[in-house]
N, C-alpha and C positions, 0 to 999 in steps of 0.2 A: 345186234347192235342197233340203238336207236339215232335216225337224224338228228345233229345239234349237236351229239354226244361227241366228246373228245378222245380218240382211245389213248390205251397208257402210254402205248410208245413216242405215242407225240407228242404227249404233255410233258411225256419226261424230258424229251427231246428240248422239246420250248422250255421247260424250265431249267436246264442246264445250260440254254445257250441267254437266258435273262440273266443268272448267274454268274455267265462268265462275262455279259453286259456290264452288269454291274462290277464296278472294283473296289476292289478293298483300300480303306486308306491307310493303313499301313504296310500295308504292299508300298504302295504309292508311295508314303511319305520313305519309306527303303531305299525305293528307286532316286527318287530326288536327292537321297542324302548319298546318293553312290555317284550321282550325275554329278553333282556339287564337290565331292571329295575328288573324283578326277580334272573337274574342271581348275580346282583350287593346285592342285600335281601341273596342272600343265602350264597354270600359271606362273609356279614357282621355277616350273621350266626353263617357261619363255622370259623371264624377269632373269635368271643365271645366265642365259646365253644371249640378254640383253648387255649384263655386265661386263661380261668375255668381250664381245665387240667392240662395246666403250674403250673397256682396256686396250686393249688393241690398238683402236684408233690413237689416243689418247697417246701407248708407245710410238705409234708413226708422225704423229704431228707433235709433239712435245719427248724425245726419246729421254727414257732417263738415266741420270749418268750415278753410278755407283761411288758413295764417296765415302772413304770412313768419316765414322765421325755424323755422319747426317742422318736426319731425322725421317722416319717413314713412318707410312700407316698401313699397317698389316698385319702377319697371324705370324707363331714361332710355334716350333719346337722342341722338346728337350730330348736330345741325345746322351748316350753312355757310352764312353771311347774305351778303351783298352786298361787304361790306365785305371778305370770306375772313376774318373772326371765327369760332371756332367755339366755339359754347355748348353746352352738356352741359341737356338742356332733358326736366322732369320727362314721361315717356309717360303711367304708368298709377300706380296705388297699390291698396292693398286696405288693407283696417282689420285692427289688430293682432288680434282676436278670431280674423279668417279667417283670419291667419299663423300661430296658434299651435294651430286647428285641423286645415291642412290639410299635406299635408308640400312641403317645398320645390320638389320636378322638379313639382307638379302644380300649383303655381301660376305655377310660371314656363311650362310648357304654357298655361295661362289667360292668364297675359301676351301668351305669343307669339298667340293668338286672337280674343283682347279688346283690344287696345289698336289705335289710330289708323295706327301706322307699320304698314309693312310686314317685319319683321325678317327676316334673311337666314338666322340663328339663333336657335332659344331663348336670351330673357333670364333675365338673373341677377336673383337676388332682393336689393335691396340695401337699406341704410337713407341715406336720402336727407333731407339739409336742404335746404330752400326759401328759394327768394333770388327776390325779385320784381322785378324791375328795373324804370327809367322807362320802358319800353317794353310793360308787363304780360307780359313774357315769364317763365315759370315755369323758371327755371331752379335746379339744381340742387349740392349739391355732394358728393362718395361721402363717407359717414360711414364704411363698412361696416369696412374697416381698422381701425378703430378693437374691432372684436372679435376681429382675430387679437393685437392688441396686449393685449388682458383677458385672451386666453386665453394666451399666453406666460409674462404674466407671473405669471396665477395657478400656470400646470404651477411657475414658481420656490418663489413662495411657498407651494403643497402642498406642494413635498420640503424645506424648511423645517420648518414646519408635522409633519412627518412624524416632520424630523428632531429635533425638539423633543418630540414624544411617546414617543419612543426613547428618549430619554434621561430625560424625568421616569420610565420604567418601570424605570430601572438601580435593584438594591439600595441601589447606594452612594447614587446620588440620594435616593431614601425615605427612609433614614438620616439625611442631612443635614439633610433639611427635618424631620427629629424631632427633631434639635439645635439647629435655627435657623441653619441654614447656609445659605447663599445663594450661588450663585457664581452668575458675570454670562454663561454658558452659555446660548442662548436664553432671554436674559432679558425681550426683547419677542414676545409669541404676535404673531403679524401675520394679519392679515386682510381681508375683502374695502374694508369703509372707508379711504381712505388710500390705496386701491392704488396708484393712479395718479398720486400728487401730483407726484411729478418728470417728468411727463412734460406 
């Protein structure tokens, strides 16, 4: 063996410890996307047992009183009695404070964790009237429909609305109302009061 020269065990050596020096990026990028997915788990955690304590709190300083007939926001249901009746039967609820604190997918994660059934998939967050039957069974009836029907029919009454300020903004319009001119042109501003009466 000549001075200078490297023998093979060493080199080999140095070259597997360069090797494992060096890292792979998709190693790397693995790691990250495993780091990232638990950390996204622990957040969905901590944001559920954020919920839980609101509610909580929310029961002790505001208790809420069960009433037929009232309106809730929460998850249902469907049961099969004896009879093959099937009743739509209240699960769970949270108070309007924590529905309008927290955002939808993470209370309905709360629901699917917190309530009694077992659900097969996350519930929907719904607004639910209570119907108590002779039997003290808490049953339920979906209100929730009742906000794609607010929202349809305001998008009508905004392009209305729209269309009415459009046209108070025309010259000719200005003009006429400085003559005392009145045409029957949106002549009712329409608005959220009333919305619904035909229906």
């Amino acid at each position: 063996m000549y001075y200078g020269e490297t023998p093979l065990s060493e080199s080999s050596s140095e070259s597997h410890k360069e090797s494992e020096s060096e890292s792979d990026p998709e190693s790397e990028s693995d790691s990250e996307l495993s780091e990232q997915g638990s950390d996204d788990s622990e957040q969905d955690e901590n944001i559920i047992d954020i919920i839980a304590n609101h509610t909580e709190l929310m029961n002790v300083l505001d208790p809420p009183i069960v009433t037929n007939g009232k309106y809730y926001i929460g998850c249902y249901t469907i049961l099969t009695y004896r009879n093959m009746q099937l009743k739509i039967v209240l699960e769970n609820k949270i108070h309007p404070k924590t529905f309008m604190k927290f955002d939808s997918n993470a209370i309905s994660d709360y629901f699917f964790w917190y309530s009694r059934m077992v659900f097969s998939r996350k519930p929907t967050v719904d607004i639910l009237q209570l119907q108590i039957d002779r039997f003290d069974r808490y049953t339920v009836v979906i209100k929730t429909y009742w906000i794609k029907i607010i929202q349809r029919t305001w998008k009508r009454v905004y392009a209305e609305r729209m269309k009415y300020l459009e046209y108070r903004r025309r010259i000719s319009t200005i003009r006429d109302y400085e003559l005392g001119i009145r045409k029957s042109f949106c002549s009712r501003y329409l608005g959220l009061y009333g919305l619904l009466n035909h229906y």
